[in-house]
N, C-alpha and C positions, 0 to 999 in steps of 0.2 A: 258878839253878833247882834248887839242889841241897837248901836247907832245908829245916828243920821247917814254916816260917811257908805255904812257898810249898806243899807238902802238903798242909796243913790247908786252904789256900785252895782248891786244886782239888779235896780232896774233899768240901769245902764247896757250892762249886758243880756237882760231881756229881749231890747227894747231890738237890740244889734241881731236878735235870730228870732224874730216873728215873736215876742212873747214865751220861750222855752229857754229853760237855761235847764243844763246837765250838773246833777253833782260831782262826775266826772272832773269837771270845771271847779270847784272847789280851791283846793290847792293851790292852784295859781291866783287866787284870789285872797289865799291867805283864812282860809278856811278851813275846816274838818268838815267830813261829811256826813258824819252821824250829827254833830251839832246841825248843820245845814238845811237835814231831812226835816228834822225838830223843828226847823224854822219855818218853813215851809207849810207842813201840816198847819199851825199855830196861827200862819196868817195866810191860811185859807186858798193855798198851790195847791190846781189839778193834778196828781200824778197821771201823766199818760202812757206811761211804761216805765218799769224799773228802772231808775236813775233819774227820771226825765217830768221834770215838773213844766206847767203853764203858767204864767203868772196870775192871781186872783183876779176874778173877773172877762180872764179870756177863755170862751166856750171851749169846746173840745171839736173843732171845725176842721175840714178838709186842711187848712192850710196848717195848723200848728201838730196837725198828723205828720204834716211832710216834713216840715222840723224838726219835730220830733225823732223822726226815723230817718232822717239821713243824719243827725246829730249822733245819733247812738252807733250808723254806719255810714261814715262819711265815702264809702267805695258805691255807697247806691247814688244811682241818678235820677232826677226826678222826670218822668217819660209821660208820652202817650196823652192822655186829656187833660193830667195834671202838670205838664206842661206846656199843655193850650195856655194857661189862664195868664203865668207871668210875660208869656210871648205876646201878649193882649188879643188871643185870637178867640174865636166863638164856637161855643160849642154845645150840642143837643142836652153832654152830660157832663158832669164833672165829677171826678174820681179821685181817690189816693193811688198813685199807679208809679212805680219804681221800676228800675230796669237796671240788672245787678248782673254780675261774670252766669256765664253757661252754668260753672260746678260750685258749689258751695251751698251753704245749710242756715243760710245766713233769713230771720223772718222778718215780716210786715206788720206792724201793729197796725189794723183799721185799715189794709188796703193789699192791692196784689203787686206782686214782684213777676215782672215778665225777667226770663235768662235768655238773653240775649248778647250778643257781639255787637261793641260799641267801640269805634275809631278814637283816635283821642282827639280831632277833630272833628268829631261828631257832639262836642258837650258845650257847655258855653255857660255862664254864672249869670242870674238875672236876679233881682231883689235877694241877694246871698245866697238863693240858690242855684245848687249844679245840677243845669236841666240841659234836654238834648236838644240840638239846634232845632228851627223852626224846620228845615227840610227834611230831617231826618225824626222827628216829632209826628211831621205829615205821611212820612215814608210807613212810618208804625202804626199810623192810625189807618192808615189805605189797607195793608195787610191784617190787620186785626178785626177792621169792621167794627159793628155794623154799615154797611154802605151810606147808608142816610147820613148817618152820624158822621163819618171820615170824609164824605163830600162837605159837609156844611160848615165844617171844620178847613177844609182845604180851600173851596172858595170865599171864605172869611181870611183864610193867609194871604189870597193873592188879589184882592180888591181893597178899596178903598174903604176903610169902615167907621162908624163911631166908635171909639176908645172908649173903655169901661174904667179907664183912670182920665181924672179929673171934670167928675160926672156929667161923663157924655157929651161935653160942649167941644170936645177935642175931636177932631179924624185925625184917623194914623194912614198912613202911606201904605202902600200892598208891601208885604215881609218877604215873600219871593214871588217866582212865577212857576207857570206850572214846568216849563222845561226843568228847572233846577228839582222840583219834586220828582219828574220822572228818572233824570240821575241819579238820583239816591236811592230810588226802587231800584235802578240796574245794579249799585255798588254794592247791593246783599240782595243780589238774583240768585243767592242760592237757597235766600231765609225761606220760612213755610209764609204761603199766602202773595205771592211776590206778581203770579200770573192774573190773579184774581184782579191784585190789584191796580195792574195794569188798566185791565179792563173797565173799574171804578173810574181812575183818572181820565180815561178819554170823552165820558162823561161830564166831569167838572165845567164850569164857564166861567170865567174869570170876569164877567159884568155883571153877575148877580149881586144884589144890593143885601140881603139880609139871607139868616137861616132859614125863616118862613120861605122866601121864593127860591129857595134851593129846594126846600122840600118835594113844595107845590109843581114845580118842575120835574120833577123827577117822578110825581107822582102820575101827571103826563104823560112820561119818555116810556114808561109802565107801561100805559092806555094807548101806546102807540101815535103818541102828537110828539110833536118836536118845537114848543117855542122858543121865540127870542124873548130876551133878555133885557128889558131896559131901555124902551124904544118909545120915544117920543110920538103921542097922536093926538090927533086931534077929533073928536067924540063929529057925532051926528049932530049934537046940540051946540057945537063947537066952543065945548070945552076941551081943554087941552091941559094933559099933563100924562105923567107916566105910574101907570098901571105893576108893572112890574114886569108881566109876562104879556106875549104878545103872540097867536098863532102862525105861524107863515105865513107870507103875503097879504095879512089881513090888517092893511091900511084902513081902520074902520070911515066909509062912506070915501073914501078916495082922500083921504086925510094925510095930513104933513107926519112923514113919519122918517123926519132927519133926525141925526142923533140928536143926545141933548145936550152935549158939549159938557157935562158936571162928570163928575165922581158917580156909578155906580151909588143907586140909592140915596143921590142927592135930593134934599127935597129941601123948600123954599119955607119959610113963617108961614104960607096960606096952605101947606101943602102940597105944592106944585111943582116940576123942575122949576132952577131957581132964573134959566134964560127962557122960558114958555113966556110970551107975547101975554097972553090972556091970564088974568090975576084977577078971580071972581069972588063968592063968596068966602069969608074968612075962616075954613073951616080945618081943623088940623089935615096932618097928614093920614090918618085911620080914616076920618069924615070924608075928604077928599078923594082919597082912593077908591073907598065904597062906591060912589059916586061915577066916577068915572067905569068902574067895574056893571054897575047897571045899566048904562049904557052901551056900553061894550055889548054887554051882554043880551040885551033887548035887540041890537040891530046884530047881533050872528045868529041868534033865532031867527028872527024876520030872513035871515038869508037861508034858513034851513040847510045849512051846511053841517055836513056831517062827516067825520075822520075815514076815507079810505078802508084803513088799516083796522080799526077796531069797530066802526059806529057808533062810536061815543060825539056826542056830539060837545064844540068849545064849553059852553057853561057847566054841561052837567060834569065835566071832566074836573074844571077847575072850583067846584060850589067844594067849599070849606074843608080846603084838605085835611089832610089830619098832620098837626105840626109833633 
């Protein structure tokens, strides 16, 4: 156990499950597992559960929990927020979250086991792991809640977004739509949370660009406003680009307010949608937006319009939701 060969092999087989190898695994590698343990301790493996070592140098982090624990029980799936993250979807939280038969006694090291009824078309393998598809991932996150969180989650699955693999210079394609998530709410309409979640979903907007303006919106829907989503205008000062959220009808000063022809959440090098006519100061997309938002904001004052429904008036509704 002292070789180059037998090194190369264990960090071979690391390398193959996230950083974790079982001594389990032993054996077929032509090893004993007492010697193994010995080895391990020696050069400086996490134990993260009896049996279940990290290789030196990898933290003790969400992902080599999952690893971990489905390595030691290959019948858990990996569910719910934690598997948001290999489906590359976005999410408020991230968690250790498995989802294992109705009966059994079987534990979670570092995270929760939901018992739940799982199709065998409901699973699917991403980066080696067996997590549940992205419909039925969303179906679990609607029923389970918190709302904020399972909305921003679900309109992250069904728009256009930045990719969190291959740092952020990538967009990925929408993973489903909302039809295909509300079929998988009716295939386990008998599960707890099923009504509720209904009700979540017909909420959702499938144009929101980020988590922030799923929030900010909803934060709204709350206050009794109803914006749109990703609507191109053009300012009093006629500046032009997209804000994110937009009240009804409120083409600021009679302003152009065609789509924008991009991806939900597109935005251009100066900050701007990336087909907007007017390309001004060179200022990011955060500088840009601000921008455009005090404007916004200074002529729906000036119109002293105020919500119907609550008397909350557009700014004070949308000043610095809580994300």
């Amino acid at each position: 156990m002292t070789g180059t060969g037998d090194a190369v092999l264990l960090a071979g087989l690391a390398a193959a499950q996230g950083g974790v190898v079982l001594t389990a695994q032993a054996p077929a590698g032509g090893w004993k597992r007492g010697r193994l343990n010995r080895r391990f301790r020696a050069e400086g493996w996490t134990q993260l559960r009896a049996g279940v070592w990290a290789e030196p140098g990898r933290g003790v982090d969400p992902m080599a929990l999952l690893w971990a624990n489905q390595l030691a029980h290959p019948h858990l799936v990996v569910s719910h927020t934690a598997a948001a993250v290999p489906h590359d979807i976005e999410t408020r939280a991230q968690r250790v979250e498995f989802t294992g038969p109705p009966q059994g006694r079987t534990d979670v090291r570092g995270g929760v086991l939901h018992r739940l009824p799982l199709g065998a078309d409901e699973t699917t393998t991403v980066g080696g792991l067996r997590v549940t598809t992205v419909v039925r991932t969303m179906a679990d996150l609607l029923r389970a809640g918190p709302r904020d969180d399972a909305l921003a989650a679900v309109e992250s699955a069904v728009s256009r977004r930045s990719s969190r693999y291959g740092g952020g210079e990538r967009r990925r394609a929408p993973l489903t739509t909302l039809g295909e998530i509300a079929r998988a709410l009716e295939r386990g309409s008998a599960l707890r949370g099923t009504a509720t979640a209904r009700e979540w979903l017909a909420l959702a907007d499938p144009k929101a660009g980020s988590p922030a303006e799923t929030i900010a919106r909803l934060r709204m829907h709350d206050a009794g406003l109803h914006p749109e989503s990703q609507v191109l205008l053009t300012t009093p000062m006629s500046r032009r680009g997209v804000p994110g959220l937009l009240p009804p009808g409120a083409g600021a000063g009679g302003g152009d307010r065609k789509p924008c022809g991009m991806p939900p959440g597109r935005w251009g090098a100066q900050g701007v949608c990336e087909n907007a006519e007017v390309l001004e100061a060179p200022l990011g997309p955060a500088g840009r937006t601000m921008e455009v938002w005090e404007e916004v904001s200074q002529w729906w004052k000036s119109r002293r319009s105020r919500s119907r429904t609550s008397g909350v008036t557009f700014p004070e509704a949308i000043s610095r939701p809580s994300i």
